[in-house]
C-alpha positions in Angstrom: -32.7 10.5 1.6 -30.8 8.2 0.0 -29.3 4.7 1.2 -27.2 1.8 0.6 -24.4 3.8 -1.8 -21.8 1.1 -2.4 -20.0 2.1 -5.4 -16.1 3.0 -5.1 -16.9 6.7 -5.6 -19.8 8.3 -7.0 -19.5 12.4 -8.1 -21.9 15.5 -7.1 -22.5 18.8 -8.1 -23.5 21.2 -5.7 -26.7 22.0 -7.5 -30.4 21.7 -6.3 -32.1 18.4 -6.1 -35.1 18.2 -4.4 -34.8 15.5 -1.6 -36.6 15.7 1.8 -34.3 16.4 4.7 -35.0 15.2 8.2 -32.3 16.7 11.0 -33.9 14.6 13.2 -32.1 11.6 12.6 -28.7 13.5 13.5 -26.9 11.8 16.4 -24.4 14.7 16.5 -23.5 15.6 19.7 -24.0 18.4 21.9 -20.9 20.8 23.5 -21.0 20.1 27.0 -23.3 17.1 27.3 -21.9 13.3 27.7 -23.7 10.4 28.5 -22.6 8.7 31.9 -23.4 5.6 30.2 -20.3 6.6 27.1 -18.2 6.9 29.8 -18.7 3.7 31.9 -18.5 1.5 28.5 -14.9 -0.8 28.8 -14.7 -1.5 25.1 -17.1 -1.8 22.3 -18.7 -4.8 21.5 -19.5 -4.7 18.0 -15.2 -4.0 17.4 -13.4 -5.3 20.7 -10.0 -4.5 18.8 -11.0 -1.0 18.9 -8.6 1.5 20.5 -11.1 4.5 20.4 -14.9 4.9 19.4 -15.6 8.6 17.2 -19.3 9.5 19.1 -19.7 12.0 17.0 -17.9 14.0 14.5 -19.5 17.1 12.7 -18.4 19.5 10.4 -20.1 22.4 8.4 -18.5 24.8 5.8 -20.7 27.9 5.0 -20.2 31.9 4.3 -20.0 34.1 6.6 -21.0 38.0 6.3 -17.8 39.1 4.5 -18.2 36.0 2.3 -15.4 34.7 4.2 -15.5 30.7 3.8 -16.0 29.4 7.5 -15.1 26.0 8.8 -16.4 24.8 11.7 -15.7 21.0 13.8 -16.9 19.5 16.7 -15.1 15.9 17.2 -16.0 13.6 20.2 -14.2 10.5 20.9 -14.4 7.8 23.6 -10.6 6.3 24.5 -10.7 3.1 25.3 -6.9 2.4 26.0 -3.4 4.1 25.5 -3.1 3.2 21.8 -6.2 5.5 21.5 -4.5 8.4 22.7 -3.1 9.6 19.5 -7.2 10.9 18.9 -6.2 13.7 21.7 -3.4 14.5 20.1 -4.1 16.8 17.0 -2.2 19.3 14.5 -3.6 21.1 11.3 -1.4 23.8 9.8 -3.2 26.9 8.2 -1.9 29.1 4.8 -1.3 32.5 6.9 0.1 34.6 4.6 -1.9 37.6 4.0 -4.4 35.9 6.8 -5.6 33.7 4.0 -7.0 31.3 6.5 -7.5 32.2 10.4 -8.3 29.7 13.5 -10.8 32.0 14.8 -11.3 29.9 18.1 -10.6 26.6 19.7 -12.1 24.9 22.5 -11.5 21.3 23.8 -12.6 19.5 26.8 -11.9 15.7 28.5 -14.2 13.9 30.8 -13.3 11.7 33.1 -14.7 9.9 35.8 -13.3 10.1 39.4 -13.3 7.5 41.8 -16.8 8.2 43.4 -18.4 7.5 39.9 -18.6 11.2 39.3 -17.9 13.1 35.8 -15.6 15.3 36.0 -13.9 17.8 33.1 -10.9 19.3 32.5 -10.6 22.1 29.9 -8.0 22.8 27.3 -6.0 25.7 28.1 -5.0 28.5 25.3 -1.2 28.0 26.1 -1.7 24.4 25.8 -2.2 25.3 22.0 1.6 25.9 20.4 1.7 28.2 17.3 4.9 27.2 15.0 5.7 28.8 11.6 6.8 26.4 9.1 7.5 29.1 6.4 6.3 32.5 5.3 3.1 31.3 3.9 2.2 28.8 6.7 1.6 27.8 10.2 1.1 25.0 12.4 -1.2 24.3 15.7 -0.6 21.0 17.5 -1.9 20.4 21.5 -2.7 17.3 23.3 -6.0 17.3 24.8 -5.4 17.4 28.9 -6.0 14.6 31.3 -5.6 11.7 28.6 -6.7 8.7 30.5 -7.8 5.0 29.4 -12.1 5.4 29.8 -12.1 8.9 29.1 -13.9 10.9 26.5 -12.5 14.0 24.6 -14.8 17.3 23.0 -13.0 19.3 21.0 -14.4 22.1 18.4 -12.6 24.8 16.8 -13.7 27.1 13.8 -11.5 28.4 10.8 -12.5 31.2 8.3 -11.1 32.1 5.0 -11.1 35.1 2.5 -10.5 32.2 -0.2 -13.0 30.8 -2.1 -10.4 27.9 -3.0 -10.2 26.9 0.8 -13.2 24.5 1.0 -12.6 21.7 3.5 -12.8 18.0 2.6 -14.2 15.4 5.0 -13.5 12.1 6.0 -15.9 9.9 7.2 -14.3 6.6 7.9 -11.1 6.0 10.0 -8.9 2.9 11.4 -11.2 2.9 14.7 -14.9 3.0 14.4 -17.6 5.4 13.9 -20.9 6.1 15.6 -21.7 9.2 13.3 -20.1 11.7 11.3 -21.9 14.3 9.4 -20.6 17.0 7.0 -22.4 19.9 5.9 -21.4 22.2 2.7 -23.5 25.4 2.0 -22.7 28.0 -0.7 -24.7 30.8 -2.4 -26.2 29.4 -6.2 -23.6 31.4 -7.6 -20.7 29.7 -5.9 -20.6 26.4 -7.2 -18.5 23.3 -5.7 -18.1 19.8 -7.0 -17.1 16.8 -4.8 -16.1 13.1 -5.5 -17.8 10.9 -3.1 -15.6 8.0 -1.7 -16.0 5.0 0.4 -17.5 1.6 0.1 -19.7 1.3 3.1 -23.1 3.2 2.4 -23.9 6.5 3.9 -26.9 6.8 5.9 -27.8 10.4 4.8 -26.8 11.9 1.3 -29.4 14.7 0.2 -28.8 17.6 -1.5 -31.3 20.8 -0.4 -32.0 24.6 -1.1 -32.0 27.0 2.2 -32.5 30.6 2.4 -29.4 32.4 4.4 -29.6 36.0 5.1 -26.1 38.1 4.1 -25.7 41.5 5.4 -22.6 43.6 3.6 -20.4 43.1 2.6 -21.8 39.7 1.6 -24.6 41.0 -0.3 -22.8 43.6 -2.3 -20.1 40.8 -3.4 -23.0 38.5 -4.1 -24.6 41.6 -6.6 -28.0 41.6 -5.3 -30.6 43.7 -3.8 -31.6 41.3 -1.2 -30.2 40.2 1.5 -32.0 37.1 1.4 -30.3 34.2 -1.0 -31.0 31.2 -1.4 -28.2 28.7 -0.9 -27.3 25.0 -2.0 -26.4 22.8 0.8 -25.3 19.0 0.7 -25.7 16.8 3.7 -24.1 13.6 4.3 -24.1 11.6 7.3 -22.8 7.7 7.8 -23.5 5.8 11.3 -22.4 2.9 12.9 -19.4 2.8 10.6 -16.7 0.1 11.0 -13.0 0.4 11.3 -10.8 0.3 8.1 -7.5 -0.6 9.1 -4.2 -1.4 6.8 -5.5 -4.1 4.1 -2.6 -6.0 2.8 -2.0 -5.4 -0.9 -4.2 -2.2 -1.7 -2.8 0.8 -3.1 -3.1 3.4 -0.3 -5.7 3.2 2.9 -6.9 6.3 1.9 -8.2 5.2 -1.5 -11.5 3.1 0.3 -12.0 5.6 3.0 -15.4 6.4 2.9 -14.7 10.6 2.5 -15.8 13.1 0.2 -13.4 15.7 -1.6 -14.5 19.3 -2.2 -13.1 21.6 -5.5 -14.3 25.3 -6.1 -16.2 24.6 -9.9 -17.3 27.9 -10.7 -18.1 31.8 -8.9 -20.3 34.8 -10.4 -19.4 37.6 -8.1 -20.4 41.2 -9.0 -17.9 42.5 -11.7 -16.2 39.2 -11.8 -18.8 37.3 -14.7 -18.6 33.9 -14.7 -15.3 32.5 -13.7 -14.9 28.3 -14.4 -12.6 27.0 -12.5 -13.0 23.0 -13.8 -12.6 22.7 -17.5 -11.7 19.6 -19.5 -9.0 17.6 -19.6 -8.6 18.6 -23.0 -8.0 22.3 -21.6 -5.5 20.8 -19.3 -3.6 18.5 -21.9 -3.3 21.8 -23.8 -2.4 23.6 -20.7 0.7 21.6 -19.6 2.1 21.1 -23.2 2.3 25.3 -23.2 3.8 25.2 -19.7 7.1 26.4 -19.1 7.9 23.7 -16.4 6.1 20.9 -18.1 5.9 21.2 -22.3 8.6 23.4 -22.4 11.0 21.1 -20.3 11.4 18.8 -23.5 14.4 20.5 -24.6 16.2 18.5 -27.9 18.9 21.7 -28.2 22.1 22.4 -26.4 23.9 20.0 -24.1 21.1 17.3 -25.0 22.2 17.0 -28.9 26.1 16.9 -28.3 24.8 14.2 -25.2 22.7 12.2 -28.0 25.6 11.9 -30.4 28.0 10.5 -28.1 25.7 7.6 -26.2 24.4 6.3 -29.4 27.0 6.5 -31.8 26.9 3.3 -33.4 23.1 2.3 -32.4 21.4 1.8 -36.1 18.2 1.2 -35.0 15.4 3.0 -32.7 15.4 0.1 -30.1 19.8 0.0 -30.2 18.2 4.3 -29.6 16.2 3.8 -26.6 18.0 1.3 -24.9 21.3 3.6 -25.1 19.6 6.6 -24.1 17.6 4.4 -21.3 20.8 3.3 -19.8 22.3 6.6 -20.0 19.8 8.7 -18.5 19.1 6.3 -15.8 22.9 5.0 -14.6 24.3 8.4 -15.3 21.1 10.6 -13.2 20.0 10.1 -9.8 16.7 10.0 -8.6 16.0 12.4 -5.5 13.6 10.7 -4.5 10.7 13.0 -5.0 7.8 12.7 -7.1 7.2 15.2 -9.4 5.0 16.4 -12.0 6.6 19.9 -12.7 10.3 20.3 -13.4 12.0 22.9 -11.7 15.3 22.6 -13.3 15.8 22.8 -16.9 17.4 19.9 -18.8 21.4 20.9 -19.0 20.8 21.9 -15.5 19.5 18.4 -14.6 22.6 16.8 -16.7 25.2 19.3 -14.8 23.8 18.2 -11.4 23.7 15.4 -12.1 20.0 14.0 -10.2 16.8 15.2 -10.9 13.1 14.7 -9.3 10.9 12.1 -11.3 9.3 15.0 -13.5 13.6 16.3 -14.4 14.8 12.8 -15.3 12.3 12.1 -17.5 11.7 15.2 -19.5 15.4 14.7 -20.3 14.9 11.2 -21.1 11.9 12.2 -23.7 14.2 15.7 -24.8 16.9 12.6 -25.8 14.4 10.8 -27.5 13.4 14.2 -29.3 16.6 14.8 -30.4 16.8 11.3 -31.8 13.7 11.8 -33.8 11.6 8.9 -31.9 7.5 9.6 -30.9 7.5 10.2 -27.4 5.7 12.0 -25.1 4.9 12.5 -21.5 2.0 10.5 -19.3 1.0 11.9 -15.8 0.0 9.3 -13.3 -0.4 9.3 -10.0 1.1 6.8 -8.3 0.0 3.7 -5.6 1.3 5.1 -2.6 -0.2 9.0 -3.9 -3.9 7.2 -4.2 -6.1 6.9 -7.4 -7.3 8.9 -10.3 -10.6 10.1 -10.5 -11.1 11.4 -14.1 -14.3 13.0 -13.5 -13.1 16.2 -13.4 -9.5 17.7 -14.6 -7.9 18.4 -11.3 -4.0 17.9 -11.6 -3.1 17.9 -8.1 -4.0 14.5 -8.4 -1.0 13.4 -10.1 2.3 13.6 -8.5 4.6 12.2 -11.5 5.6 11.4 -14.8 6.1 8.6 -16.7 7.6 8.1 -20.7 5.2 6.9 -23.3 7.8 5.5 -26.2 6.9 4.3 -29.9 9.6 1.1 -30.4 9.2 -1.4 -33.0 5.3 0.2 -34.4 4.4 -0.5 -30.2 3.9 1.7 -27.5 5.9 1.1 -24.3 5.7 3.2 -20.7 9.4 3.8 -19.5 10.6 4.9 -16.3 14.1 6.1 -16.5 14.6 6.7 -12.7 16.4 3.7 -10.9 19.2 2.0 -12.3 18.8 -1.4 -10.8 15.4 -1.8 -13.3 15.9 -2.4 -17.6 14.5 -1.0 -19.9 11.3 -2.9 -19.8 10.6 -2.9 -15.9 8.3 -0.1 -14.3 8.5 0.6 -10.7 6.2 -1.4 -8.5 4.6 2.1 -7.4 3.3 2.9 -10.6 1.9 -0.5 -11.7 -2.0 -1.0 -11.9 -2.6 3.0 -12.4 -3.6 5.1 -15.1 -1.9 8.0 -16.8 -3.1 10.6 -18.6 -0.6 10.9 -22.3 -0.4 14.5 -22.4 -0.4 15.2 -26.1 -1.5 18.4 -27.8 -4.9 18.4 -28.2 -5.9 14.6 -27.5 -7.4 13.2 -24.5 -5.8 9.6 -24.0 -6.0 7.4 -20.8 -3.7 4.5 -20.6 -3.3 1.5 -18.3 0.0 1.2 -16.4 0.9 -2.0 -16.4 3.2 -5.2 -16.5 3.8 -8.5 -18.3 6.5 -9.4 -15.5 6.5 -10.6 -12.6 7.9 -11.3 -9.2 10.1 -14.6 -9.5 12.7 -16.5 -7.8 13.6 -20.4 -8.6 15.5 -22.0 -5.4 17.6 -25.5 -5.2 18.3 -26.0 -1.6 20.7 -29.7 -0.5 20.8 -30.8 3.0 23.1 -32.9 4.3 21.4 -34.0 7.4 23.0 -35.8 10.4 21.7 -38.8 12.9 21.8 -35.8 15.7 19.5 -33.2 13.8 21.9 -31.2 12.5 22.5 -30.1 9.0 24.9 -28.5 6.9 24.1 -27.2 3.0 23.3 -24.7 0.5 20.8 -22.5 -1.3 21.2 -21.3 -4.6 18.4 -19.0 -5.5 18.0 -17.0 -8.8 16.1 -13.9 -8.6 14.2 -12.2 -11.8 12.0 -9.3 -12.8 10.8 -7.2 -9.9 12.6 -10.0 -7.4 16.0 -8.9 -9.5 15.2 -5.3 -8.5 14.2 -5.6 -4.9 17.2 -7.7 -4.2 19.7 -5.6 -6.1 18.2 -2.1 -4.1 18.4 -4.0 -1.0 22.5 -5.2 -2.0 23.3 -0.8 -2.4 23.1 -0.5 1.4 22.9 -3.9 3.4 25.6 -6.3 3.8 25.0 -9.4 1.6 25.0 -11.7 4.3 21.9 -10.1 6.0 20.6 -9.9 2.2 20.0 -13.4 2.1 19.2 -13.7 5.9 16.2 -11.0 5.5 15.1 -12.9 2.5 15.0 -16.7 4.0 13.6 -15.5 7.5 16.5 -17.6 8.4 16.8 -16.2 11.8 12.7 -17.1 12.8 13.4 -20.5 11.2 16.1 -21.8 13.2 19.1 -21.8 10.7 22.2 -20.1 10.0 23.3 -18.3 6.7 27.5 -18.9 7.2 28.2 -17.6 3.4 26.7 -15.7 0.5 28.4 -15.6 -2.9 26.3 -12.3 -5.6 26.3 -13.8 -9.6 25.4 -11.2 -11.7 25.3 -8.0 -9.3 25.6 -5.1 -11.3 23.7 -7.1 -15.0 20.4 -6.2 -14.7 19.6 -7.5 -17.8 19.8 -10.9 -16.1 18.7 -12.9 -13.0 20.6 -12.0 -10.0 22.1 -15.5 -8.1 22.4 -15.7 -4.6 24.6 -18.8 -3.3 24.8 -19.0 0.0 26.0 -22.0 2.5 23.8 -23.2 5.4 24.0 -25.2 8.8 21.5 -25.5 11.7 21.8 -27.9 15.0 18.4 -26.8 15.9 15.9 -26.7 12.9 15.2 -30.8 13.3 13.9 -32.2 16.3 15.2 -34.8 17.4 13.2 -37.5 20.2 15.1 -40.6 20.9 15.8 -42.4 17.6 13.1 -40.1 15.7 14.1 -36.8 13.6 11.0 -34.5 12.9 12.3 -31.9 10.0 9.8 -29.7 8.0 11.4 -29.6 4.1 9.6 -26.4 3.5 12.5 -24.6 4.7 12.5 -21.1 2.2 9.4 -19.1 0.6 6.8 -19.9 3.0 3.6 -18.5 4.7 3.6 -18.8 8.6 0.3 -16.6 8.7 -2.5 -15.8 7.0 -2.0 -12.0 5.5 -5.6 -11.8 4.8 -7.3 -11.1 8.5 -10.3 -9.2 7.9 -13.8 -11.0 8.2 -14.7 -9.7 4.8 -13.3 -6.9 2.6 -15.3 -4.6 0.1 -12.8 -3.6 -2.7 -10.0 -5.5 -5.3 -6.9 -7.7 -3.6 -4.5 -5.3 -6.0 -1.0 -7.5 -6.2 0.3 -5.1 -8.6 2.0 -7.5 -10.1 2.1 -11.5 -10.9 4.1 -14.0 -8.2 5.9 -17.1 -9.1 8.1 -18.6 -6.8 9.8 -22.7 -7.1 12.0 -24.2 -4.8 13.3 -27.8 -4.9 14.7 -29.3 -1.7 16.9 -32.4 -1.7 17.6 -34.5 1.5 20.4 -36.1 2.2 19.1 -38.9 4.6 21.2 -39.6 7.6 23.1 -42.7 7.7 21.1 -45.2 9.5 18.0 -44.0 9.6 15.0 -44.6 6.8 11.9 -42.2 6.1 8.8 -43.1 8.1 6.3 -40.8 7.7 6.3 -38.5 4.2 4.4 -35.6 3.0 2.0 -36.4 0.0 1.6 -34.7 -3.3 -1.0 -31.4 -3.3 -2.4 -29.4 -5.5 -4.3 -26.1 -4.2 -6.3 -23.9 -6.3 -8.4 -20.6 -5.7 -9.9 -17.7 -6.7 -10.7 -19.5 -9.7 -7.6 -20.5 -10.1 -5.4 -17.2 -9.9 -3.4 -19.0 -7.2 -2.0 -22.3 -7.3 0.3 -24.1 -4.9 1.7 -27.4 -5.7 4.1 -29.9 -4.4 5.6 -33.4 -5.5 7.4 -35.8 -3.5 10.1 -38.5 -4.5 12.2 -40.2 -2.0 14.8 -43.6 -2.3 16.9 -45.1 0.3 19.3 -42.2 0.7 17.7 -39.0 -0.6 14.3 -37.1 -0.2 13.4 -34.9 -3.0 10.5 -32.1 -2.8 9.6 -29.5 -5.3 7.1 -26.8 -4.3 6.0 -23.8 -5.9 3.1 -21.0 -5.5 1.8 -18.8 -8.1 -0.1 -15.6 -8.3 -1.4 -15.7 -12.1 -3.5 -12.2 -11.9 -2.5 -8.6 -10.9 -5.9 -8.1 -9.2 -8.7 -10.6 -7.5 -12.4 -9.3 -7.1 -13.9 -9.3 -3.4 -16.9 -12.2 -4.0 -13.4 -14.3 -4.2 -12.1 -12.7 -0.6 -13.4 -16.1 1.3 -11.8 -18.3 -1.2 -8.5 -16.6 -1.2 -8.9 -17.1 3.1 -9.2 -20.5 2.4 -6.0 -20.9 -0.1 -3.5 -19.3 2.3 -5.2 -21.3 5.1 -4.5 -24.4 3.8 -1.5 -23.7 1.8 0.0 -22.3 5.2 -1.4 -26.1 6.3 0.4 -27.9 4.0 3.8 -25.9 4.2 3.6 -26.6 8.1 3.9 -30.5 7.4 6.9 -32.9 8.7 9.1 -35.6 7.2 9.4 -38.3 9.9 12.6 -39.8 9.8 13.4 -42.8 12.4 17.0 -45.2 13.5 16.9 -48.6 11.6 16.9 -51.3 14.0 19.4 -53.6 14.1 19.4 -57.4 13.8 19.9 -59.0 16.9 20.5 -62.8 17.1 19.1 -65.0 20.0 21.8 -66.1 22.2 20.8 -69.7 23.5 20.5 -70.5 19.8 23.3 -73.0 18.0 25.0 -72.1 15.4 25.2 -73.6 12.0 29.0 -74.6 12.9 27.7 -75.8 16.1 25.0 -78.2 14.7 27.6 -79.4 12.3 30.4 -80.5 15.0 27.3 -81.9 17.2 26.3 -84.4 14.4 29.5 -85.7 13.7 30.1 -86.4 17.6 26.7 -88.5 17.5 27.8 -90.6 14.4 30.8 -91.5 16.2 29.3 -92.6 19.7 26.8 -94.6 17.0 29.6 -96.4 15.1 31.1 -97.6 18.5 28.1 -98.8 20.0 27.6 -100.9 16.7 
């Protein structure tokens, strides 16, 4: 047995290692049998958040006797409240055709208990299973499980077979609730041989690899080419318990990438009169593969249309830059993106150009056709993207990778060029692709290459304020927007009104101010910063008590909570790419009043100094001036740093929160029993008078 795996993934074959097995630390659970003591537990102490508990969850791929490839599942789950209900609702969908793949039976029970304390069980009827084709080739089961109650606990089990080798099941051991145990079991004849990749950062309790004898009658045995009906078999066991919940991490790539799950692939098969068949090769094999393929390789077209195309956008271009640049533009104002990722093209180039859109994989084999015809190195780089998950290049499995991306010699350098949204230049990649790796599919080579970016996420921000002696204000904010800000502004501008633009981006509504204008600088230039100038007012973002007005100057680009909530976290913060944001506010002071209490300079640092905050002050007798910024200076910060970056945001979120003071000047009153000047002056020449007469 082996314990305390940590590493992001680790690989197996399904070949014999000798490690000694002990079932008898299973905690899988029994059909029929619940504790009383499951069902009288409220919530779960370890994870009071938690919406549901998985008691148990066991699965177990094996052959049957017609060396059909059986799947078998019993899940049970305790529901604590009504968010948890989505654990009795369930839905696979099974390749039919040909009875591929067949639910040979289902089952599902939910316990309850009644209002004398007794358990009581209501079973899951066949018609409460609903049968739905979704196309020749596949079909879909969905039921809720009966009875769905806060407290109760649901069993389900159901078994599916398959005449395909290919069909192996993968399993997933860690969820967004938590896990008491989960247990998979894989077990194939020696000459049936799977490979897995191991996920997950938590360790797994259980992980041994065994050899069992299985007896196969016929047909089994004949396909298996043996004399004996006794074979000996390969199993892998894996097991986790007492597994937390994983829920949404900010900045990751997908959830699904730090799952602790394992997935299966068919390697190899020697079945009588077959030989060995490999199914994995080498990524060699596969770069060779797709540059032969007729929706890949052959897609890169430089003839036809694409030729008399080339001419025309970059007539007058003498150099390869003026080249790429033209045809970038081209290609990406001219073709829209359909929105799907792709890494075959279904549509040839002219027919991409007629239509005039294209998937990911269609815009950008006629981007590198273009740059074919032009006579520049180019060729194509497979990736899969953030949201898809990551690349394992253990073994050369391409349904890993779900686009394509342009790899472009300009100027002696290599640059990666996406071609598919017009509101990016030349030199931007989409945020989805950015920290992934892409495999340059050139004939017979095997290069991996980083996808990233030397940009970043910026915005620069003057705000004035005219403040009055009654709270209110009136002003502006003019706010430039570069790089990846540029794009997410201009994408939003295509379908939102301008106004609400600028509202979404202030959080001016959750502040307490109103956005009365917005004037767009530089719209449709996405070579430069997009401007957004917009006019102000609020009679509610001061307080005002009596002759003091409270006002916070950190009125744009701020934190109001932490996005870091997790106690602790196992795997990279992944940014994607690098933040810098500056705003300068200036004051108007009302008109008798004076600044009491200020803000102070800071300076912040953390994770070893990949984030900074700072913030000056400067203030005279009629304006307050503050200029603020925040900086991420790394695409990706390690998790011994997870505690530090807690403690930036916490005290960044601090120091944002902080008031100016201002108060009323007080007047100068003057005593009134008090003579004047005048009056002392009219009194002593009445007293040398009455002197002189008395003389």
């Amino acid at each position: 047995m082996l314990k305390g795996k940590t590493n992001p993934f680790i690989v197996f074959i399904l070949l014999f290692v000798s490690i000694s097995s002990s079932y008898s630390q299973s905690l899988r659970a029994k059909w029929g049998e619940v504790l009383l003591s499951d069902l009288q537990m409220t919530t779960l102490q370890q994870d009071t958040s938690a919406n549901a508990l998985i008691l148990s969850d066991f699965g177990e791929s094996y052959f049957n006797n017609e060396l059909d490839l059986v799947y078998e599942r019993h899940l049970r789950v305790k529901i604590f409240n009504s968010k948890g209900y989505k654990w009795g609702t369930h839905s696979f969908v099974l390749y039919t055709e040909k009875n591929t793949e067949t639910l040979e039976k289902i089952e599902g029970i939910t316990y309850n208990l009644d209002e004398s304390g007794y358990i009581s069980k209501t079973e899951l009827k066949p018609a409460d299973v609903f049968k739905e084709r979704i196309d020749d080739s596949r079909t879909r089961y969905r039921f809720t499980m009966p009875l769905l109650k806060p407290g109760c606990i649901i069993d389900l089990k159901y078994k599916i077979s398959s005449t395909s080798l290919w069909f192996i099941h993968d399993w997933t051991f860690q969820h967004d609730e938590p896990v008491r145990w989960s247990e998979y079991i894989v077990k194939s004849p020696r000459n049936i041989m799977y490979s897995g990749i191991i996920f997950g950062y938590e360790p797994y309790f259980v992980h041994e690899n065994t050899e069992v004898n299985q007896y196969f009658d016929s047909p089994a045995s004949g396909y298996l080419g043996s004399d004996s009906h006794i074979y000996i078999c390969t199993q892998i066991r894996m097991a986790v318990k007492n597994l937390p919940a994983l829920r949404d991490e900010p900045y990751i790539t997908t959830i699904d990438d730090y799952y602790n799950k394992v997935n299966m692939q068919l390697k190899a098969y020697s079945l009588a009169g077959t030989g060995v068949k490999e199914v994995l090769s080498t990524w060699g094999n596969l770069v060779n593969e797709l540059v032969d393929n007729e929706q890949f390789g052959e897609r890169i077209d430089d003839t036809g249309e694409v030729e008399e195309k080339l001419l025309e956008m970059t007539k007058g271009c003498v150099t390869n830059e003026e080249k790429v640049k033209a045809i970038y533009n081209w290609v990406s104002q001219k073709i829209v993106w359909d929105g799907e990722y792709r890494v075959f093209a279904a549509n040839d180039v002219d027919d991409v150009m007629k239509l005039s859109k294209g998937s990911s994989a269609e815009i950008v084999f006629l981007f590198l056709s273009m740059l074919k015809s032009a006579g520049i190195e180019s060729d194509p780089v497979i990736i899969s993207t953030r949201s898809n998950g990551k690349i394992k290049d253990t073994y050369p499995i391409i349904s890993q990778f779900n686009s394509v991306l342009a790899r472009v010699k300009v100027n002696s350098e290599y640059m990666i060029i996406d071609p598919t949204d017009p509101a990016r230049p030349l030199d931007l990649l989409s945020p989805d692709v950015l920290n992934t790796t892409g495999l340059v599919v050139q004939e017979d080579s095997i290069k991996w290459v980083k996808i990233i970016s030397s940009k970043e996420n910026k915005s620069d921000a003057i705000v004035e304020l005219d403040l009055k002696d009654d709270g209110s204000f009136t002003g502006s904010i003019v706010k430039n927007y570069s790089d990846y800000a540029s794009v997410a502004a201009r994408n939003m501008l295509k379908n939102t009104k301008t106004v609400e633009v600028a509202k979404k981006d202030f959080d001016s509504d959750e502040a307490g101010f109103t956005v009365d204008s917005v004037t767009v600088i530089n719209k449709d230039n996405i070579n430069l910063p997009l401007t957004l100038k917009s006019k102000i007012s609020s009679s509610t973002y001061a307080q005002v008590n009596g002759d003091i007005i409270y006002l916070n100057p950190h009125l744009i680009d701020v934190y109001k909570q932490n996005p870091f909530k997790a106690k602790s976290r196992k795997f990279n913060i992944d940014y994607a790419f690098r933040r810098n944001f500056n705003t300068s506010i200036i004051i108007k002071i009302p008109k008798g009043y004076v600044l009491k209490d200020t803000i102070v300079n800071k300076k912040i640092r953390g994770a070893n100094g990949v984030l900074k905050f700072t913030r000056t002050f400067t203030a005279d007798s009629q304006t307050v001036k503050i200029d603020y910024s925040f900086s991420i200076n790394s695409t990706e910060i390690k998790p011994s740093y997870y505690s530090e970056v807690q403690s930036f945001y916490e005290r960044m979120i601090s120091a944002e929160a902080e008031q100016l003071v201002f108060t009323r000047k007080q007047k100068e009153v003057q005593p009134t029993n008090s003579p004047t000047n005048a009056d002392r002056s009219v009194k002593n020449e009445k007293d040398d008078k009455l002197t002189r007469k008395k003389k």
